[in-house]
C-alpha positions in Angstrom: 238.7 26.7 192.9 240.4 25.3 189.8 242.8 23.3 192.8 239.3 22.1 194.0 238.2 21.0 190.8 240.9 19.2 189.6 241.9 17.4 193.1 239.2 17.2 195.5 241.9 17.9 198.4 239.4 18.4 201.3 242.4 20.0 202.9 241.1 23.0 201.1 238.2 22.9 203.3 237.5 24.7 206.7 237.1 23.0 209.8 233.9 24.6 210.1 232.7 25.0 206.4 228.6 24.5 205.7 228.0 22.6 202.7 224.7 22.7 201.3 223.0 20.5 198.9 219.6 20.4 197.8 217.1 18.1 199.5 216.3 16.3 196.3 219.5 15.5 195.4 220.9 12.2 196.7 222.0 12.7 200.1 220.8 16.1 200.1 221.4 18.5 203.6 223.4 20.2 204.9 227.2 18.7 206.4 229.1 21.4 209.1 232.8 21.1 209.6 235.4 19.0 207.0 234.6 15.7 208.5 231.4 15.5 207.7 231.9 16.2 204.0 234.3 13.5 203.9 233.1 10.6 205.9 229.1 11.6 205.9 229.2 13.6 202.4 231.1 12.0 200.0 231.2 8.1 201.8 227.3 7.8 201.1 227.3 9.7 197.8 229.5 7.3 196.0 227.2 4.4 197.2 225.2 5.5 194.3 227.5 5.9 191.8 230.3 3.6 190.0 231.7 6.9 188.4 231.0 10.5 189.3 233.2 13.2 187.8 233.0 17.2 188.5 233.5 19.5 185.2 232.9 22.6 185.8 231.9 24.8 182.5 232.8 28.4 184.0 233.7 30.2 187.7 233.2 33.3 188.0 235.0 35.3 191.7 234.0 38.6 193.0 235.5 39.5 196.4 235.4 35.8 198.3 232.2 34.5 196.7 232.8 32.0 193.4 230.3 31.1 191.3 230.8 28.0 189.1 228.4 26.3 186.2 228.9 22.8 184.7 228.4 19.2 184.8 228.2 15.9 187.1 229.2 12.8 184.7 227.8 10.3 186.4 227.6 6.4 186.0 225.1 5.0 188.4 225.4 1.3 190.5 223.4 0.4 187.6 225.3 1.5 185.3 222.8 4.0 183.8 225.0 7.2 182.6 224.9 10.8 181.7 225.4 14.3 182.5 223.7 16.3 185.6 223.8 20.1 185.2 224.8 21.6 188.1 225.7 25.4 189.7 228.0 25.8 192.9 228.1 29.1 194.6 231.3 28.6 197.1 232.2 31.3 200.1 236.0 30.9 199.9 237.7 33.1 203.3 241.5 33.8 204.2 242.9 30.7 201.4 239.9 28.3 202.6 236.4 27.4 201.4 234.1 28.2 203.9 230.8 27.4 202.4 229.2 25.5 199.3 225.1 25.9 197.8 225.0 23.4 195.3 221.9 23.3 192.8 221.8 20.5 190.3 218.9 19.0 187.9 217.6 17.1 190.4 214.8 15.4 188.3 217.8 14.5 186.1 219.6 12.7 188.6 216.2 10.6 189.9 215.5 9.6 186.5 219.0 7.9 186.4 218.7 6.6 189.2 215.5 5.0 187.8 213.6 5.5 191.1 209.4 6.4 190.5 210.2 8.4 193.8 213.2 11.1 195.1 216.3 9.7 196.8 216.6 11.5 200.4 
C-alpha cells in the first residue's frame, strides 16, 4: 500500500477491482474494473478540486485485507482548503488490489465545497 500511497500507479490495480465510495462523497459509487477508476473515478473527482493529496496516518494488513486511517488535503475550485478525515479498507490478492471501501467525513467535504446541499 505504501507504493499506492506514494504513486497512485493504477497499474497496481486489477482489471476487475470494485472500488467503493460513499454516496455522499463527491462522486460517490461504486467503479468495476481499472478503467473506470481512472477515466470515470479520478477524471470527475478532480473537477472539484485544484489540489487533492492522500496522507495516510496508519495501515494496518492482516492476511490480504489493509486497513489504512488518514487525511484528504484538499483545495477546492474555489479555493476553500483543509483536511478530510478518511478510512480505506483495501482487499489486496496475488500482488494486486482487488477492492477499496472508502469512508470519509462526508459533511466535511460538503461544507468545503460550500454547497447548502450533498454533491452526488
Amino acid at each position: 500500500m505504501e507504493t499506492w500511497y506514494r504513486t497512485g500507479d493504477t497499474t497496481l490495480l486489477s482489471d476487475g477491482i470494485v472500488w467503493s465510495v460513499l454516496p455522499t462523497f463527491p462522486e460517490g459509487g461504486q467503479y468495476v474494473g481499472r478503467k473506470a477508476v481512472e477515466e470515470q473515478f479520478f477524471t470527475r473527482i478532480m473537477k472539484h478540486f485544484s489540489d487533492y493529496v492522500t496522507l495516510p496516518h496508519s495501515v494496518t494488513a492482516k492476511g490480504k485485507r489493509v486497513a489504512t486511517t488518514g487525511v484528504y488535503r484538499v483545495r477546492t475550485a474555489r479555493g476553500q482548503s483543509g483536511d478530510i478525515a478518511f478510512a480505506h479498507l483495501w482487499t489486496v490478492e496475488n500482488g494486486e488490489i482487488t477492492a477499496l471501501h472508502q469512508v470519509a467525513d462526508t459533511a466535511a467535504i460538503q461544507k468545503l465545497l460550500g454547497s447548502g446541499e450533498l454533491v452526488l
